[in-house]
FIKOLZA-1660 file (N, C-alpha, C; in steps of 0.1 Angstrom, whole numbers, plus 5000, padded with zeros to 4 digits):
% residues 186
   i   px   py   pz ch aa at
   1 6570 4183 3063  A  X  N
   1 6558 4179 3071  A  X CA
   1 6560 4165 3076  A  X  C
   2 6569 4157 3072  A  X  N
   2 6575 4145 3075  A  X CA
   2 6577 4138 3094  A  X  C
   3 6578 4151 3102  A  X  N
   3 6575 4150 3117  A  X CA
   3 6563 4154 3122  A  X  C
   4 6560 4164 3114  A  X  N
   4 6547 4170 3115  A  X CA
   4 6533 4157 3114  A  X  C
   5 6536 4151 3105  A  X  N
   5 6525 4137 3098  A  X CA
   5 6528 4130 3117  A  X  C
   6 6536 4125 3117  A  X  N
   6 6541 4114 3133  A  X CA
   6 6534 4120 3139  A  X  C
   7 6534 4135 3141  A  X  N
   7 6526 4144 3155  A  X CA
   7 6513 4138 3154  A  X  C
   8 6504 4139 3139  A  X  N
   8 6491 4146 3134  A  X CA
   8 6485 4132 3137  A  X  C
   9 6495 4119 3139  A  X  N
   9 6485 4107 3127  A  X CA
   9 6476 4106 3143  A  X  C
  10 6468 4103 3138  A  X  N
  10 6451 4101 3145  A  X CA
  10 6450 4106 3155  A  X  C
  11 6454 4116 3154  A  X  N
  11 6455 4133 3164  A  X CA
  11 6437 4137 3163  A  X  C
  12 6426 4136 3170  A  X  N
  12 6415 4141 3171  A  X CA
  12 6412 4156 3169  A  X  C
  13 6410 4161 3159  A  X  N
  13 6411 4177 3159  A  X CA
  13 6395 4180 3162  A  X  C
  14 6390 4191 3168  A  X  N
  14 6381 4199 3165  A  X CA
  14 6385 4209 3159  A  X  C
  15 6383 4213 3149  A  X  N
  15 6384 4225 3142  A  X CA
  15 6370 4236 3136  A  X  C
  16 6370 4243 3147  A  X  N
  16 6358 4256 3150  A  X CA
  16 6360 4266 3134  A  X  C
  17 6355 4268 3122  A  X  N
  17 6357 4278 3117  A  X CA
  17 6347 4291 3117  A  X  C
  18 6352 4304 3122  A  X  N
  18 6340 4313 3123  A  X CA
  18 6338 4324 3114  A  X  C
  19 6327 4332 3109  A  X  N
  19 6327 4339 3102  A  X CA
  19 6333 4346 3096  A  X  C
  20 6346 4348 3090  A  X  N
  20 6356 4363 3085  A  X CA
  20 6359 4356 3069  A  X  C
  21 6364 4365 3065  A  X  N
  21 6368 4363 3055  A  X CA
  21 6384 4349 3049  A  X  C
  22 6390 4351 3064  A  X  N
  22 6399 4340 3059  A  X CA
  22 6396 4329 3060  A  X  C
  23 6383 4326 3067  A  X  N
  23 6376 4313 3064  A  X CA
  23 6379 4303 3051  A  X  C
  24 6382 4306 3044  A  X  N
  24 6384 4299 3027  A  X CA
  24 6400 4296 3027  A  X  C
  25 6410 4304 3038  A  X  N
  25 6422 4295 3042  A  X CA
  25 6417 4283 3054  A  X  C
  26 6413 4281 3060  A  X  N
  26 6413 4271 3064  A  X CA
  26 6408 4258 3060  A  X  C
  27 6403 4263 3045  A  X  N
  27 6402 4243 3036  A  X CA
  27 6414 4240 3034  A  X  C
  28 6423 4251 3031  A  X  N
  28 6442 4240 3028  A  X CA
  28 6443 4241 3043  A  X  C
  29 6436 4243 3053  A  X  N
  29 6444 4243 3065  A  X CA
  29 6438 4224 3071  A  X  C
  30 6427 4227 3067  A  X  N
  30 6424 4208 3071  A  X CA
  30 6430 4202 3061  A  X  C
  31 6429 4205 3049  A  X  N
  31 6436 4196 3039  A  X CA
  31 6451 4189 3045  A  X  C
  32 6458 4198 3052  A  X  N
  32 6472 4196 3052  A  X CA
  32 6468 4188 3068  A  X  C
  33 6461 4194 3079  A  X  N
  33 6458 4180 3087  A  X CA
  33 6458 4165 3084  A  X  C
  34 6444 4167 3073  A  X  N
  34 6441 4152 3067  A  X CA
  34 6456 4145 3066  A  X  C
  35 6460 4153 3056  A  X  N
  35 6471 4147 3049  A  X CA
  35 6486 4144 3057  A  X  C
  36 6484 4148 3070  A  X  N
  36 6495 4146 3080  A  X CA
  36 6491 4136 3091  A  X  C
  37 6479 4133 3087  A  X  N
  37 6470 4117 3097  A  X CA
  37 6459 4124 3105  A  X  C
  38 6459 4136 3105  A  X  N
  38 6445 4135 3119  A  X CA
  38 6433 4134 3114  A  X  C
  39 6424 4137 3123  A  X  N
  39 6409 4130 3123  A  X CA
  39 6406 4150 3123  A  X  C
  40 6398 4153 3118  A  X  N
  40 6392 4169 3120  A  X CA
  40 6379 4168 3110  A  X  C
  41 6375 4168 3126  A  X  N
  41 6360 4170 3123  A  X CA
  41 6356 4191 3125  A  X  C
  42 6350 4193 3112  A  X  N
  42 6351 4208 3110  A  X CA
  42 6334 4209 3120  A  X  C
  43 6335 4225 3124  A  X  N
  43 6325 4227 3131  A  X CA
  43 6324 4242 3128  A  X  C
  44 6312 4244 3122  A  X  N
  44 6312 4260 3114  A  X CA
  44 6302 4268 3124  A  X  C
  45 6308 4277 3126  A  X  N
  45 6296 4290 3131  A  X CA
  45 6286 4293 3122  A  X  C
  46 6275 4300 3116  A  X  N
  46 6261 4306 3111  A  X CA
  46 6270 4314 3101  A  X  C
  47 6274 4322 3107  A  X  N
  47 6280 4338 3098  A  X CA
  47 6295 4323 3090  A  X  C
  48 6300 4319 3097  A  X  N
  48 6311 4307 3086  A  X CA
  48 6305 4302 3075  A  X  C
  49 6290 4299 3074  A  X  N
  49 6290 4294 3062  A  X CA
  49 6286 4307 3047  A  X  C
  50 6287 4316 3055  A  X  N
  50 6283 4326 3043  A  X CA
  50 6298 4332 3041  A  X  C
  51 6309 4327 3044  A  X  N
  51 6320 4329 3034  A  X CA
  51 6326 4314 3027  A  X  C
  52 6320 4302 3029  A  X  N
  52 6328 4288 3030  A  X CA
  52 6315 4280 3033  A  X  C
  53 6311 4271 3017  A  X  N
  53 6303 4263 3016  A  X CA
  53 6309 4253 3027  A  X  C
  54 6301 4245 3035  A  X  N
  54 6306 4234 3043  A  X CA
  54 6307 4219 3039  A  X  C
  55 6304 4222 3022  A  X  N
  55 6306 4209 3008  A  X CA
  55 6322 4209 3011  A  X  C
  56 6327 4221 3009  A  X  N
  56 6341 4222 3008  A  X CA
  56 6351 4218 3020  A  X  C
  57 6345 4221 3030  A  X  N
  57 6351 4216 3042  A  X CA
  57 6348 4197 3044  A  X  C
  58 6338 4195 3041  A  X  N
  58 6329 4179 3042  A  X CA
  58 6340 4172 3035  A  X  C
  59 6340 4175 3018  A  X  N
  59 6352 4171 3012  A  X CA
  59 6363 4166 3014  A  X  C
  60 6368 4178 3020  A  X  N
  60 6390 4178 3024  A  X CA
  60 6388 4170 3035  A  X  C
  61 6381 4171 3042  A  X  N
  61 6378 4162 3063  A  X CA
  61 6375 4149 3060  A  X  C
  62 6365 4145 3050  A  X  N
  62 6361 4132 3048  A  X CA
  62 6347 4133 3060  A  X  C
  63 6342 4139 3065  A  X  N
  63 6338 4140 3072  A  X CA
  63 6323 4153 3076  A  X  C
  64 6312 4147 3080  A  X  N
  64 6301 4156 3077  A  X CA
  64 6302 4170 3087  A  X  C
  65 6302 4181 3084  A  X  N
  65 6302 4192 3089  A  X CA
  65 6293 4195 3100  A  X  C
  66 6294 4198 3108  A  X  N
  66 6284 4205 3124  A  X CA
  66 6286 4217 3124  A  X  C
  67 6274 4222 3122  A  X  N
  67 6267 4234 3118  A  X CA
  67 6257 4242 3130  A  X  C
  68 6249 4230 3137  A  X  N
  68 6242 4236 3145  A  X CA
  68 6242 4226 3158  A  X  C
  69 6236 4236 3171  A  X  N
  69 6236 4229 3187  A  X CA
  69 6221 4225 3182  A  X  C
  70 6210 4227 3173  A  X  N
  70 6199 4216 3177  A  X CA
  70 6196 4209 3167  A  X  C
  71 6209 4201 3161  A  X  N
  71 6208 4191 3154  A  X CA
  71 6200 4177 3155  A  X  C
  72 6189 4178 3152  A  X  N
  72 6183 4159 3161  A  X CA
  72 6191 4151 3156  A  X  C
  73 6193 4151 3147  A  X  N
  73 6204 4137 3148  A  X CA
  73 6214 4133 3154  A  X  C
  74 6224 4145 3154  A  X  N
  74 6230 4147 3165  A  X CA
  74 6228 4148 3180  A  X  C
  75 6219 4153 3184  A  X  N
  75 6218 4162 3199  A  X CA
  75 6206 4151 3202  A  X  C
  76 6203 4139 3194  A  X  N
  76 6197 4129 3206  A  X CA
  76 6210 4125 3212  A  X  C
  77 6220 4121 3210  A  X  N
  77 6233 4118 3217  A  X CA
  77 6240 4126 3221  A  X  C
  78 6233 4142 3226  A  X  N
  78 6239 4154 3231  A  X CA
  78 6254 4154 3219  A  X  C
  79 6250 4154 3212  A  X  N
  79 6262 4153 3201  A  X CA
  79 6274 4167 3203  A  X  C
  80 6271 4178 3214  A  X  N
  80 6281 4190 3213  A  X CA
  80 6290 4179 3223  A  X  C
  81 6285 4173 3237  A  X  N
  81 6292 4170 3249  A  X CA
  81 6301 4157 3247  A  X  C
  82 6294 4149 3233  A  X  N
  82 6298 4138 3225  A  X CA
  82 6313 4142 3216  A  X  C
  83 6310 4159 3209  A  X  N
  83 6321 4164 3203  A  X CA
  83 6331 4167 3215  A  X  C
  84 6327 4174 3223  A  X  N
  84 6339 4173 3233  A  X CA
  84 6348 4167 3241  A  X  C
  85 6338 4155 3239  A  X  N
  85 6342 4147 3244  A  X CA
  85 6354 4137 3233  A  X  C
  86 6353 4136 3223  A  X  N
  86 6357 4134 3209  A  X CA
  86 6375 4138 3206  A  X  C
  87 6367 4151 3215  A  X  N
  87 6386 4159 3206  A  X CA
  87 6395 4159 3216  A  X  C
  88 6407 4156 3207  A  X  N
  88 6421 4158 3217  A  X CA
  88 6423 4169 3217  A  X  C
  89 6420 4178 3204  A  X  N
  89 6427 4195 3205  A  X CA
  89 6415 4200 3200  A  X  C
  90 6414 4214 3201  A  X  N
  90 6401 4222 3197  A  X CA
  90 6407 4232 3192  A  X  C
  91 6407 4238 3175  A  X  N
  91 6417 4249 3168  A  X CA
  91 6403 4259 3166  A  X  C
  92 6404 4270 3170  A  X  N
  92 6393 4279 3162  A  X CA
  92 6398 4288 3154  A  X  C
  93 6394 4287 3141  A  X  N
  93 6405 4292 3130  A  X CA
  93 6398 4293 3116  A  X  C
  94 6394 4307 3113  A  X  N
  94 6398 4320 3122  A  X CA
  94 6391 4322 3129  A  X  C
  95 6395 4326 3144  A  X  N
  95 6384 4334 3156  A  X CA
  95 6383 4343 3153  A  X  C
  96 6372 4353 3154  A  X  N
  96 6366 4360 3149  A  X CA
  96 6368 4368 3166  A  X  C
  97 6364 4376 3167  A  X  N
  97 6359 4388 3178  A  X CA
  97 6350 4385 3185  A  X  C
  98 6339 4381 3176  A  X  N
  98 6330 4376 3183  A  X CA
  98 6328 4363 3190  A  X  C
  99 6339 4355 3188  A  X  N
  99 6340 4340 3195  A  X CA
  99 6349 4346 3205  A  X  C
 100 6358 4353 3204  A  X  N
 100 6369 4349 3211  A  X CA
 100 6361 4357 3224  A  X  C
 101 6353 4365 3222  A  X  N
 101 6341 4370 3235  A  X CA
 101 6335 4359 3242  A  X  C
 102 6323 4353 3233  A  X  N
 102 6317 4342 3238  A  X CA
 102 6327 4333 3246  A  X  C
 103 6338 4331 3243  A  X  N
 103 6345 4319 3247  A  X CA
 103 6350 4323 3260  A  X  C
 104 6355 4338 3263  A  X  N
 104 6361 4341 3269  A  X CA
 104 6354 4345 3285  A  X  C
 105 6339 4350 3281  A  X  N
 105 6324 4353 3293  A  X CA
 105 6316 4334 3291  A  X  C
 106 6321 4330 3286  A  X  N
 106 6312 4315 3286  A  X CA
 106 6303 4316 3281  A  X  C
 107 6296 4325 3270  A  X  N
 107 6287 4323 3266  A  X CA
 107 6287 4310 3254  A  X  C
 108 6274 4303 3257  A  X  N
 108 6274 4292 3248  A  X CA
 108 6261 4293 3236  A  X  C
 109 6260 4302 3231  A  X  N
 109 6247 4301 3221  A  X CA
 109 6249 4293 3209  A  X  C
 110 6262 4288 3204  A  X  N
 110 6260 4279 3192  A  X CA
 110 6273 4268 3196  A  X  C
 111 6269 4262 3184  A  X  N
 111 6274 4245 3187  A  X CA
 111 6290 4248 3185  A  X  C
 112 6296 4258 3183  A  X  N
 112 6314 4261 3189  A  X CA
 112 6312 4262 3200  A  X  C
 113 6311 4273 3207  A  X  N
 113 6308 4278 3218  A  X CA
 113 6306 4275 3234  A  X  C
 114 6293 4261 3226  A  X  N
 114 6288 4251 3236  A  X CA
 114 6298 4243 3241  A  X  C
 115 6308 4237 3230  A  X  N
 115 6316 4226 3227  A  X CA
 115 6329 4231 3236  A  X  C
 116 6333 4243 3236  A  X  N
 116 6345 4248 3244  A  X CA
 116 6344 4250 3256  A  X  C
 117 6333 4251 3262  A  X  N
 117 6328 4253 3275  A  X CA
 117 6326 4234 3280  A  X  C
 118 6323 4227 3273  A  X  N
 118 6322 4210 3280  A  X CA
 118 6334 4203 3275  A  X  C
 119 6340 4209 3265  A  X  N
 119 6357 4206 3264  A  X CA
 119 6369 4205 3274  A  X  C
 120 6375 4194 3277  A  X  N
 120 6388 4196 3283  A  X CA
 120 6402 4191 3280  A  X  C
 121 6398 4193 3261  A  X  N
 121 6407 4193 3254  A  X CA
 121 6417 4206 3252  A  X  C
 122 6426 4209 3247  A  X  N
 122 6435 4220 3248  A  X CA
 122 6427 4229 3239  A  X  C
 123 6426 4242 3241  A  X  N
 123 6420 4251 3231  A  X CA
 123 6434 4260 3225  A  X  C
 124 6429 4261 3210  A  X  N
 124 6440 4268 3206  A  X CA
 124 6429 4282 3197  A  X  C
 125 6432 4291 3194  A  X  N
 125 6427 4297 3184  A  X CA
 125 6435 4308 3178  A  X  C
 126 6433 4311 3165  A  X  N
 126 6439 4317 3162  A  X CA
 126 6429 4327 3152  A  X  C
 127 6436 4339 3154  A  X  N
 127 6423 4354 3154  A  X CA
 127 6426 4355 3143  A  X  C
 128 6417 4365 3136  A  X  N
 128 6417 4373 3122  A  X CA
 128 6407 4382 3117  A  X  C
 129 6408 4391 3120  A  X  N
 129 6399 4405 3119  A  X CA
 129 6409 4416 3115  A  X  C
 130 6398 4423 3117  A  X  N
 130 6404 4438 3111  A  X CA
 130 6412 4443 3121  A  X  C
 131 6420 4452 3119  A  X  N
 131 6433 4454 3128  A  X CA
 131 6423 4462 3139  A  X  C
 132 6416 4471 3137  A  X  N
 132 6413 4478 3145  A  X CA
 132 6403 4467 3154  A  X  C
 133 6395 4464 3151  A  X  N
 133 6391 4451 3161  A  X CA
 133 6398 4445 3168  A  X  C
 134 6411 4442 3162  A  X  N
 134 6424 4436 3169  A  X CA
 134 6429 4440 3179  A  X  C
 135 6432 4455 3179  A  X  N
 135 6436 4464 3187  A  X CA
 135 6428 4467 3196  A  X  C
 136 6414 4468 3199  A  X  N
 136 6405 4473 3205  A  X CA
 136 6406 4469 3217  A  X  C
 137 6407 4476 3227  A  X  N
 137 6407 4471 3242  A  X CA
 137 6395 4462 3247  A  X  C
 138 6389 4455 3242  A  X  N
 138 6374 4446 3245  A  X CA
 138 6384 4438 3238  A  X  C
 139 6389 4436 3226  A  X  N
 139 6391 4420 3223  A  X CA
 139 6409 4418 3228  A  X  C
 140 6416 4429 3232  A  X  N
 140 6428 4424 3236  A  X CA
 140 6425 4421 3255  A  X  C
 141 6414 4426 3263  A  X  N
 141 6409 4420 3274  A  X CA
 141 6404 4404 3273  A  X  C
 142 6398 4401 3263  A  X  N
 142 6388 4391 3265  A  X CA
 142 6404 4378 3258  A  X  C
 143 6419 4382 3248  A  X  N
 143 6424 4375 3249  A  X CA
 143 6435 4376 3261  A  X  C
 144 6438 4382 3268  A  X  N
 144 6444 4380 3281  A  X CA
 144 6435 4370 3290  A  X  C
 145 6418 4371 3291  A  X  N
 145 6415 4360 3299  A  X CA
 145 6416 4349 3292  A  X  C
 146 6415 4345 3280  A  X  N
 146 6420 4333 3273  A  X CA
 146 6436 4327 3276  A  X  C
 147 6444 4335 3276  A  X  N
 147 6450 4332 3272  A  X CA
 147 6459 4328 3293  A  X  C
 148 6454 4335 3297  A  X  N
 148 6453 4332 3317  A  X CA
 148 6447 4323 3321  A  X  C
 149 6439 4315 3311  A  X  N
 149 6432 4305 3313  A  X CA
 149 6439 4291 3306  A  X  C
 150 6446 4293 3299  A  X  N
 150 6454 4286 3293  A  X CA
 150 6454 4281 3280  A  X  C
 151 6448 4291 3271  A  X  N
 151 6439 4289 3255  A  X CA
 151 6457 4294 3248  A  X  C
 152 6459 4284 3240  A  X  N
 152 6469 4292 3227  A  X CA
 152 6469 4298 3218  A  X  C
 153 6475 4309 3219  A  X  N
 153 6470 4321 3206  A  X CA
 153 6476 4317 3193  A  X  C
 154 6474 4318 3184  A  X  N
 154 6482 4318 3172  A  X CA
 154 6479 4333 3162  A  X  C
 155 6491 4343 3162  A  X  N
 155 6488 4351 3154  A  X CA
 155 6480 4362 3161  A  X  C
 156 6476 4367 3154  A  X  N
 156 6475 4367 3138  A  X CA
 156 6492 4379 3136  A  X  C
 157 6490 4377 3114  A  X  N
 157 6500 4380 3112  A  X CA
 157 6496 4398 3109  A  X  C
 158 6508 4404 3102  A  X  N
 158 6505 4418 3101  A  X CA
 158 6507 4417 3088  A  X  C
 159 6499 4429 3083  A  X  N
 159 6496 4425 3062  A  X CA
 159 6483 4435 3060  A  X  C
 160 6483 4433 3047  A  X  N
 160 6473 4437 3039  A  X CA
 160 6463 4428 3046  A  X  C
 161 6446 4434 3044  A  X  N
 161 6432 4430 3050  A  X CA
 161 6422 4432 3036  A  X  C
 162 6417 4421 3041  A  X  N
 162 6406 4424 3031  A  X CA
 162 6396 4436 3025  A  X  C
 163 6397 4443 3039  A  X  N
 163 6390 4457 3041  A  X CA
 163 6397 4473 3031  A  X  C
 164 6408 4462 3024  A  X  N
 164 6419 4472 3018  A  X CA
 164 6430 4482 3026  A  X  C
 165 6430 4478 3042  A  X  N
 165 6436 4485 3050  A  X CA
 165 6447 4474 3055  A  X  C
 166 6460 4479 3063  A  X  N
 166 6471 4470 3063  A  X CA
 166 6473 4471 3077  A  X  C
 167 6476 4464 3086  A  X  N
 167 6477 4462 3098  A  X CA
 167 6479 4447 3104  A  X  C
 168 6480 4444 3118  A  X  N
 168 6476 4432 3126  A  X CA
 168 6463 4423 3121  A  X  C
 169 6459 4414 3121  A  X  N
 169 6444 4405 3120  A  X CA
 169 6444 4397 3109  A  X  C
 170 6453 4393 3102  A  X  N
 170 6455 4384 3090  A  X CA
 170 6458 4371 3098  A  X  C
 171 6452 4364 3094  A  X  N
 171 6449 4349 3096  A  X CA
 171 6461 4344 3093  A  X  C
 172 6473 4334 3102  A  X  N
 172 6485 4328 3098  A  X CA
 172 6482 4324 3087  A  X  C
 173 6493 4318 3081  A  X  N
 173 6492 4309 3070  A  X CA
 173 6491 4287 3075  A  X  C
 174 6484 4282 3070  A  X  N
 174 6480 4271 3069  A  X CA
 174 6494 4261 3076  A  X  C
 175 6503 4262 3073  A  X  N
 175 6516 4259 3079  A  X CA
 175 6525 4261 3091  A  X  C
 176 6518 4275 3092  A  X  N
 176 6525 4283 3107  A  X CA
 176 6518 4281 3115  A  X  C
 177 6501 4277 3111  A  X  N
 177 6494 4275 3119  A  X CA
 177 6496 4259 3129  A  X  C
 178 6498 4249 3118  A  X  N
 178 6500 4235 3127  A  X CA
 178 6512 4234 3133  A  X  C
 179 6522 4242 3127  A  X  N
 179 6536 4238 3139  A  X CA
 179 6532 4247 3147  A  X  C
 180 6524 4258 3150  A  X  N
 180 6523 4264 3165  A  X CA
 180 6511 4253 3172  A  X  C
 181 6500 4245 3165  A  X  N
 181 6492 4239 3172  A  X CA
 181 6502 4226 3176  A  X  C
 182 6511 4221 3172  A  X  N
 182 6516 4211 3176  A  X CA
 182 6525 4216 3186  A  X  C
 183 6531 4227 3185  A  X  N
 183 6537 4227 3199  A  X CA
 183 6529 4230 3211  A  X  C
 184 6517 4236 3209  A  X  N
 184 6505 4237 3223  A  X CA
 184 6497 4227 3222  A  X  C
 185 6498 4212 3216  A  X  N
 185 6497 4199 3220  A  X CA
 185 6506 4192 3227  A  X  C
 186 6499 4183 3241  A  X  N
 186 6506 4176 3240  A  X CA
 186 6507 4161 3234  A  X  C
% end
């Protein structure tokens, strides 16, 4: 991780985590940011915190978690347009189905969402659901317009699921994940 650290050091991350279950991989996935120099400020979806306390994420980041678009403390300083303004990269990991929609039709109902749309930081995301959600023609449309738009996919891998079924929608591993975000940085 020795080139990887040079890439990372005060590298601005936004890092989106959304509702699934690999959510609880992405604390070694900041961990290993931190520890390679960047700045990641974590940003949880509603359904994210009911798999992944945001103590845990606050912890490894050094840094207080954003949780919601009507934060007063934040959002007297329009604090989503302030985050977008903030990041050099934006990782959403794991994208769920349901973001990679929102993101993809512009809908902005929560403080990820909002933040991708006033972003013109590089977006990366990397998916993790159930295979068949994977495969489903609504979320392989909505990543071809991401990805025509110029969003980086990462993954997902093929494996055993939490659902006890084996297919596509496993969340990279913490490792595969930053050398593909470093190479869709510039």
């Amino acid at each position: 991780m020795a080139s990887s650290s040079l890439q990372l050091q005060d590298r601005r991350i936004v890092l989106g985590v959304c509702g699934g279950i690999a959510a609880y991989k992405v604390v070694e996935l900041v961990r290993r940011l931190v520890d390679g120099g960047a700045q990641v400020q974590v940003v949880m979806t509603a359904n994210a915190l009911h798999f992944v306390g945001a103590a845990s994420f606050q912890a490894v980041s050094g840094r207080p978690v954003r949780n919601a678009l009507w934060d007063e403390a934040a959002e007297a300083a329009m604090g989503h347009i302030e985050l977008a303004r903030w990041a050099q990269s934006v990782l959403i990991a794991p994208a769920t189905a349901n973001t990679l929609a929102k993101v993809a039709h512009g809908f902005a109902d929560d403080l990820l969402s909002t933040l991708c749309l006033a972003t013109t930081a590089p977006l990366v995301v990397a998916p993790a659901m159930n295979h068949r959600m994977w495969s489903h023609p609504a979320t392989q449309a909505n990543l071809a317009t991401l990805r025509a738009r110029g969003v980086q996919v990462i993954g997902p891998d093929d494996g055993p699921q939490a659902c006890g079924e084996f297919g596509p929608g496993r969340l990279r591993e913490p490792e595969a994940i930053i050398t593909e975000l470093l190479e869709a940085i510039p």
